[in-house]
C-alpha positions as CSV (number, residue, x, y, z in Angstrom):
1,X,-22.0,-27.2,42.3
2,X,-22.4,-29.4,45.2
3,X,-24.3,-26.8,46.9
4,X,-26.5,-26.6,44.0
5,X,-26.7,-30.3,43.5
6,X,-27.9,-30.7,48.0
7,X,-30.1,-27.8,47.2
8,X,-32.1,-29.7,43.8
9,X,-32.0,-33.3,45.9
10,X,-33.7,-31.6,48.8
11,X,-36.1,-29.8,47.1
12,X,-36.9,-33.3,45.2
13,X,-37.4,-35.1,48.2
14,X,-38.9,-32.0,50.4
15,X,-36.7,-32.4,52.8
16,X,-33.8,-29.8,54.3
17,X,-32.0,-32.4,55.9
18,X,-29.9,-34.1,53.2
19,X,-26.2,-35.6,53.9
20,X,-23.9,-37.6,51.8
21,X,-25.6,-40.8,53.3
22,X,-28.9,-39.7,52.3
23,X,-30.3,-42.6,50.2
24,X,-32.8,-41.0,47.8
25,X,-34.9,-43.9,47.4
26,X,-35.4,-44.5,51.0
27,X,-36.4,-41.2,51.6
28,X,-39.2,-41.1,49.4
29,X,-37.4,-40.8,45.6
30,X,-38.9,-42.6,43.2
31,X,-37.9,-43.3,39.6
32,X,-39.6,-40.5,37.6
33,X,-38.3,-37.9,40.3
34,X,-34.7,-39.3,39.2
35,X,-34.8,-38.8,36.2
36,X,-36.1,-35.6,36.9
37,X,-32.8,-34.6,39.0
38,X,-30.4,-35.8,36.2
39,X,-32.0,-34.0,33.9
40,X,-31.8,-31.0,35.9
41,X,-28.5,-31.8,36.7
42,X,-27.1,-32.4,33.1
43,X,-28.9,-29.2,31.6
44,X,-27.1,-26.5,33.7
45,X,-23.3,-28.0,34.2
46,X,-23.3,-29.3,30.5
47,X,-22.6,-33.3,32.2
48,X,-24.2,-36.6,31.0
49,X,-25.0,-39.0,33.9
50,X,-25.9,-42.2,31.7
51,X,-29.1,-43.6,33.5
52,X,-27.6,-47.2,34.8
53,X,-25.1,-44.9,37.0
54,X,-27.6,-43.2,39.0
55,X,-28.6,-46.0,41.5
């Protein structure tokens, strides 16, 4: 999963060069591409991520 999970961040922000310090905002995430990764997130590993979480 966490793999997976670099792999859908990266391709969000079209970047390959994501860490676990990457702030997704700062690199060029915005709101509706958020919700776009937590519904692609939730969909495939059957997880809720409530919305308020996610920053």
């Amino acid at each position: 999963m966490g793999e997976e999970l670099v792999a859908l961040w990266a391709q969000m922000l079209d970047t390959d060069s994501i860490t676990s310090d990457t702030d997704f905002f700062r690199n060029g995430g915005d709101s509706l591409q958020i919700l776009e990764l937590l519904t692609a997130v939730e969909q495939p590993w059957d997880v809720d991520v409530p919305v308020e979480d996610s920053h």
